[in-house]
C-alpha positions in Angstrom: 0.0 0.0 0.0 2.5 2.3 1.0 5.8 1.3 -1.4 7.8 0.9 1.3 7.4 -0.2 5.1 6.1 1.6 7.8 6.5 0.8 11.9 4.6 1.4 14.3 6.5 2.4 17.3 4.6 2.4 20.8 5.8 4.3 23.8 4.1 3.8 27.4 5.3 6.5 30.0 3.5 5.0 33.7 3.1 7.6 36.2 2.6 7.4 39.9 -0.7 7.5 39.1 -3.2 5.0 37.5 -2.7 7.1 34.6 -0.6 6.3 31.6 1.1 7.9 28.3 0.9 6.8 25.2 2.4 7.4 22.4 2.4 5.8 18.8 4.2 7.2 16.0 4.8 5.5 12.6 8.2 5.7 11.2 8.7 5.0 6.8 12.5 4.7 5.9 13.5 6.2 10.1 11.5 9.6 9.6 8.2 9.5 11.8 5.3 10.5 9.1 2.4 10.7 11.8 1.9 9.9 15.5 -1.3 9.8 18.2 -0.6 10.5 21.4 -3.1 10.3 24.6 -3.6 9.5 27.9 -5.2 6.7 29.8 -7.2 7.9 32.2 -7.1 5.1 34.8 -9.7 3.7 36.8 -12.8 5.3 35.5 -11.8 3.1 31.9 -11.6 6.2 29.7 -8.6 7.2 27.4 -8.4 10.5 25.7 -6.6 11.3 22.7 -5.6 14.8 22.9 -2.7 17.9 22.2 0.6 15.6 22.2 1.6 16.2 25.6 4.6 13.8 25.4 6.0 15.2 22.4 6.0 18.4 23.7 7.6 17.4 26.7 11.1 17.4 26.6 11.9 14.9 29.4 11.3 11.6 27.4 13.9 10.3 24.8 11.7 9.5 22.0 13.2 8.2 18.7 11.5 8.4 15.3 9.5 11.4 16.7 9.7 15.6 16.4 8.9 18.0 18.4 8.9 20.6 16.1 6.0 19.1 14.4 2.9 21.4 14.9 0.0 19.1 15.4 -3.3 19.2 15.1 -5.3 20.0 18.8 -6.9 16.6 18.9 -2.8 14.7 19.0 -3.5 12.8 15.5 -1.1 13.8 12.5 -0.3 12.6 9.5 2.5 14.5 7.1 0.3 15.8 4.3 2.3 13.7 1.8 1.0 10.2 3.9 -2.6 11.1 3.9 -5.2 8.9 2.6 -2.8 6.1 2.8 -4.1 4.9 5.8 -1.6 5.3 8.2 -3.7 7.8 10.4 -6.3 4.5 10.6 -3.3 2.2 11.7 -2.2 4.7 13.8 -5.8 5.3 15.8 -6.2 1.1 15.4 -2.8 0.5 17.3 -3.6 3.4 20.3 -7.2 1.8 20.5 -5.5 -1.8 20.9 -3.3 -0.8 23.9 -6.3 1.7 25.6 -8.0 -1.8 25.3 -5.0 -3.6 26.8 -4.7 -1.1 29.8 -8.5 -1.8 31.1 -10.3 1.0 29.0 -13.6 0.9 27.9 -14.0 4.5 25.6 -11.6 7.0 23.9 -12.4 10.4 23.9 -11.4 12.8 21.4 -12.2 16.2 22.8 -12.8 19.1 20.3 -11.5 17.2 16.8 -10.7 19.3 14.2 -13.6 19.9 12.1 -11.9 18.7 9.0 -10.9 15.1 10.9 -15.0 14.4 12.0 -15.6 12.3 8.9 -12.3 9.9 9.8 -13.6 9.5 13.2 -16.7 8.5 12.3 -15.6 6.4 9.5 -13.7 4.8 12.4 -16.7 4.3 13.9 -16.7 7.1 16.6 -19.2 9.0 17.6 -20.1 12.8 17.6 -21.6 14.3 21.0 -21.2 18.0 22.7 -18.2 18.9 20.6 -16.2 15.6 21.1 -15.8 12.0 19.0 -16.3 8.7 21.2 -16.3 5.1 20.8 -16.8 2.4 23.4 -13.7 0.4 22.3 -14.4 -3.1 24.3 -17.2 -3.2 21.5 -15.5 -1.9 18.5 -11.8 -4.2 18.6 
């Protein structure tokens, strides 16, 4: 699909908290071409997907990723020239697998960019007060 491979690289940061990190980021030929990045929420079973707080924090080591990259508010990019290739659905497949690993039962994505509503819903989210959900135990 793509003419040449693509990873997907997954990175967990644990807190003292129930709450957890994550970060996936697809790397073509060792340049990252998009990433997700969220947060499990912890014992109430949610997970959010939201502004990449780990890739704007400069305390993690994180290869195959950039900081300088200007992402969307929602923490889903693509590089322009990769979309509609379907790494942005691998990406958002691989975070829901591990949110569904860690115990959680929905992703949130709170205030998606208007132009990415018809990929979540093609995903199979859904759109209520300004946000896109899915109840993932029923979706994977």
């Amino acid at each position: 699909m793509y003419g040449y491979t693509v990873s997907l690289l997954c990175y967990i940061i644990p807190t003292d908290s129930p709450r957890k990190w994550v970060l996936v980021t697809a790397v073509a030929n060792q340049i990252s071409i998009g990433f997700v990045d969220g947060i499990f929420l912890g014992d109430n079973g949610n997970a959010a997907i939201e502004s990449p707080h780990m890739l704007r924090s400069r305390r993690y080591d994180l290869p195959h990723t950039d900081i300088r990259i200007n992402t969307n508010p929602d923490g889903l990019y693509v590089d322009e020239s990769e979309r509609g290739r379907g790494v942005g659905r691998e990406l958002m497949l691989s975070i829901q697998g591990i949110f569904l690993g860690l115990g959680a039962k929905r992703i949130i994505v709170n205030q998606p960019e208007d132009s990415a509503l018809k990929f979540y819903m093609k995903l199979g989210y859904k759109l209520a007060l300004g946000a896109v959900w899915m109840d993932i135990d029923n979706n994977i």
